[in-house]
C-alpha positions as CSV (number, residue, x, y, z in Angstrom):
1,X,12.9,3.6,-9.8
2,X,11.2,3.9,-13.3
3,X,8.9,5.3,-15.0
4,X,4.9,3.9,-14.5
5,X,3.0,4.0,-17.9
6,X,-0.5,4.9,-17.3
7,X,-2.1,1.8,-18.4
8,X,-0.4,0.3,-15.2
9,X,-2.6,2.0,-13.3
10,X,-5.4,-0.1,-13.4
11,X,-3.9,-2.9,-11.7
12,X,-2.8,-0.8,-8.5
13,X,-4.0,-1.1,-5.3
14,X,-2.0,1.6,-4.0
15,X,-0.4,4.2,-4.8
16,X,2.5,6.8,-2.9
17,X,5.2,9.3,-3.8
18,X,8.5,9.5,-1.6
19,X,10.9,12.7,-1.7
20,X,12.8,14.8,0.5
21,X,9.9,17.2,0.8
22,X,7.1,14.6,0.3
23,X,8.7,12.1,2.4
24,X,6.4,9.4,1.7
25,X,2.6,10.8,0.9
26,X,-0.2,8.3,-0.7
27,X,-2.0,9.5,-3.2
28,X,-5.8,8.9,-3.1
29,X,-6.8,9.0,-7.2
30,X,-5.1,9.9,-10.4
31,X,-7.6,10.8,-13.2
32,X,-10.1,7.7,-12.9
33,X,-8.1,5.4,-10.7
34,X,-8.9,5.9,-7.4
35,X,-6.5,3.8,-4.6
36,X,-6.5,2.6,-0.9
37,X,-4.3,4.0,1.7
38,X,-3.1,0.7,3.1
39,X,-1.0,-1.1,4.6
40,X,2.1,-0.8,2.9
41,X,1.5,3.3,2.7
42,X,1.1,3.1,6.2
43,X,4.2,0.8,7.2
44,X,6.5,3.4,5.0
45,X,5.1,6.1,6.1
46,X,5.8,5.3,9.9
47,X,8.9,3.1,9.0
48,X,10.2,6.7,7.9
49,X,9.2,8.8,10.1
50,X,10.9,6.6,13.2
51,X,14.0,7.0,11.1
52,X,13.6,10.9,10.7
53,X,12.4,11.9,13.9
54,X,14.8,12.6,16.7
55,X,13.8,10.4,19.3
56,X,15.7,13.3,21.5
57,X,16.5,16.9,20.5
58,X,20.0,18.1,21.4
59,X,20.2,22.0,22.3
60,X,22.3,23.4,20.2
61,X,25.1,24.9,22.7
């Protein structure tokens, strides 16, 4: 992690934030750069779902 000076922007294809409320979101534009959601967004953002999602719910008892 670190910080992204906005002159690195230009050079970006895309573009995401990742948090425990965000979990991973893409972002579409920041002031005049405008990015792709592709296929690395996409990847994470199903890589962590599966990994988050109960693939069965236990009843509490």
């Amino acid at each position: 992690e670190r910080a992204i000076l906005p002159e690195e922007l230009e050079g970006f294809e895309q573009c995401f934030l990742t948090g425990t409320a965000a979990e991973v979101t893409p972002v579409s534009e920041i002031g005049p750069y405008r990015f792709e959601v592709g296929e690395i967004a996409k990847n994470l953002m199903n890589d962590y779902s599966m990994a988050v999602q109960p693939k069965h719910a236990i009843a509490a008892e």
